[in-house]
N, C-alpha and C positions, 0 to 999 in steps of 0.2 A: 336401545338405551340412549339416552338426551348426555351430551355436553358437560361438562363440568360449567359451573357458572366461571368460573376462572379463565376457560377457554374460548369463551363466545366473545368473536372480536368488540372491538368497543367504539363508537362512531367519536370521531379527532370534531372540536368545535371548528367552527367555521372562522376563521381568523383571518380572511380574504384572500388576494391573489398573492404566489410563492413570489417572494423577494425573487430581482433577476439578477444576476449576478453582478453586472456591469455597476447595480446600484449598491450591491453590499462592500462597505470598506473593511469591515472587518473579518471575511472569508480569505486574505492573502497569508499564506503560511513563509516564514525566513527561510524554515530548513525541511524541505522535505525529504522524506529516505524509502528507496522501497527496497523492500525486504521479500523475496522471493525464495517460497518454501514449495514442498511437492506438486503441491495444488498446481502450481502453475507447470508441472512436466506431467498432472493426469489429464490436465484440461486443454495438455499439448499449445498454450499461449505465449511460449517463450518469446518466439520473432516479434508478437504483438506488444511484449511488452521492452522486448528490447528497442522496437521504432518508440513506442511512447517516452519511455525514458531519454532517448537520445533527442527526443524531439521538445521536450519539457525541462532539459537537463538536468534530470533528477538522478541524484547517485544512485546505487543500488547495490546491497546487502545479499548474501543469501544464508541458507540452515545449509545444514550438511545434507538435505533429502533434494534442496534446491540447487545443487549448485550444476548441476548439467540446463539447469534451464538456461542458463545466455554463457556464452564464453566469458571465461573470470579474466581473461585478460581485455575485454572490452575497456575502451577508457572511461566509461560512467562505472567501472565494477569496481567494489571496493572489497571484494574478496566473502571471504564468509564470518560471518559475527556468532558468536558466543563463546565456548570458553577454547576451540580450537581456532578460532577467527583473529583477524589481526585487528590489530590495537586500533588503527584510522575505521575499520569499520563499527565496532563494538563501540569507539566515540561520538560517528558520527548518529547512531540508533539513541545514544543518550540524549544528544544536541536536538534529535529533529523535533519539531513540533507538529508533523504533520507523515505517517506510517502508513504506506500505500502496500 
Protein backbone atom coordinates (compact mmCIF):
# COMPACT_ATOMS: atom_id res chain seq x y z
CA UNK A 1 0.00 0.00 0.00
CA UNK A 2 1.67 3.72 -1.31
CA UNK A 3 1.79 6.73 1.19
CA UNK A 4 -0.56 9.10 1.80
CA UNK A 5 0.10 12.15 -0.49
CA UNK A 6 0.28 14.05 2.76
CA UNK A 7 3.06 11.93 3.94
CA UNK A 8 5.64 11.91 1.16
CA UNK A 9 8.31 14.25 2.44
CA UNK A 10 8.45 17.52 0.33
CA UNK A 11 11.82 18.77 -1.14
CA UNK A 12 12.72 22.75 0.93
CA UNK A 13 13.76 25.10 -2.26
CA UNK A 14 17.22 25.87 -2.54
CA UNK A 15 17.65 29.31 -0.66
CA UNK A 16 21.63 28.96 -0.50
CA UNK A 17 24.15 28.48 2.13
CA UNK A 18 22.66 28.24 6.23
CA UNK A 19 23.25 31.54 7.68
CA UNK A 20 26.39 31.14 10.15
CA UNK A 21 25.77 32.13 13.33
CA UNK A 22 28.53 34.67 13.99
CA UNK A 23 26.61 36.53 11.02
CA UNK A 24 22.91 36.37 12.35
CA UNK A 25 22.17 39.34 14.84
CA UNK A 26 19.01 38.51 15.41
CA UNK A 27 19.53 34.62 16.81
CA UNK A 28 20.70 36.33 20.47
CA UNK A 29 17.84 35.48 23.08
CA UNK A 30 17.80 38.15 26.69
CA UNK A 31 16.23 35.38 28.81
CA UNK A 32 16.81 32.02 28.34
CA UNK A 33 15.26 29.23 30.83
CA UNK A 34 15.46 25.55 30.74
CA UNK A 35 12.98 23.80 31.86
CA UNK A 36 13.88 20.04 32.61
CA UNK A 37 11.18 17.48 32.61
CA UNK A 38 11.41 13.34 32.61
CA UNK A 39 12.94 13.14 29.30
CA UNK A 40 15.98 14.33 30.65
CA UNK A 41 16.15 11.40 33.77
CA UNK A 42 14.90 8.52 30.68
CA UNK A 43 17.65 9.85 28.54
CA UNK A 44 19.86 9.78 31.83
CA UNK A 45 21.28 13.58 30.57
CA UNK A 46 21.13 15.19 33.70
CA UNK A 47 25.12 15.94 34.38
CA UNK A 48 24.99 17.00 30.55
CA UNK A 49 22.81 19.25 31.03
CA UNK A 50 23.82 20.58 34.30
CA UNK A 51 27.59 21.37 32.70
CA UNK A 52 25.71 23.05 29.83
CA UNK A 53 23.57 25.17 31.85
CA UNK A 54 26.46 26.21 34.34
CA UNK A 55 28.55 26.84 31.36
CA UNK A 56 25.92 29.07 29.28
CA UNK A 57 24.49 30.48 32.66
CA UNK A 58 21.27 29.64 31.87
CA UNK A 59 18.80 29.26 34.72
CA UNK A 60 16.89 26.27 35.06
CA UNK A 61 13.27 25.18 35.82
CA UNK A 62 12.03 21.72 36.40
CA UNK A 63 8.20 19.67 36.36
CA UNK A 64 7.64 17.52 39.06
CA UNK A 65 8.74 14.24 36.83
CA UNK A 66 12.06 16.36 36.42
CA UNK A 67 13.14 17.34 39.23
CA UNK A 68 15.80 14.55 40.40
CA UNK A 69 17.41 15.37 37.07
CA UNK A 70 20.15 18.11 38.69
CA UNK A 71 20.17 18.85 42.43
CA UNK A 72 17.48 21.81 42.99
CA UNK A 73 19.88 23.34 45.17
CA UNK A 74 22.37 23.91 42.24
CA UNK A 75 22.88 27.81 41.99
CA UNK A 76 21.47 27.93 38.28
CA UNK A 77 18.11 25.97 39.91
CA UNK A 78 15.25 27.86 40.17
CA UNK A 79 13.37 25.04 41.76
CA UNK A 80 10.15 23.71 40.05
CA UNK A 81 7.56 25.76 37.97
CA UNK A 82 3.85 25.33 37.81
CA UNK A 83 1.26 25.44 40.20
CA UNK A 84 3.49 23.70 43.11
CA UNK A 85 6.74 25.73 41.93
CA UNK A 86 7.91 28.77 43.23
CA UNK A 87 6.98 32.05 42.27
CA UNK A 88 10.96 33.18 40.78
CA UNK A 89 10.70 30.07 38.65
CA UNK A 90 6.98 30.20 37.15
CA UNK A 91 8.25 34.11 36.45
CA UNK A 92 11.11 33.41 35.09
CA UNK A 93 9.32 30.64 32.36
CA UNK A 94 6.92 33.83 31.48
CA UNK A 95 10.02 36.30 31.15
CA UNK A 96 12.12 33.86 28.78
CA UNK A 97 12.14 34.30 25.40
CA UNK A 98 14.09 31.56 24.61
CA UNK A 99 12.81 27.48 26.41
CA UNK A 100 15.46 25.06 26.21
Amino acid sequence: MGQAHWLKAKKAPNSGPAPQPESCQNCRCNHPEGKLSYGVIASNSGLNLQAFAERAHIPVAFTMHGLSAMPVDHPVSLCMVGMHGTVEANRAMMNADLII
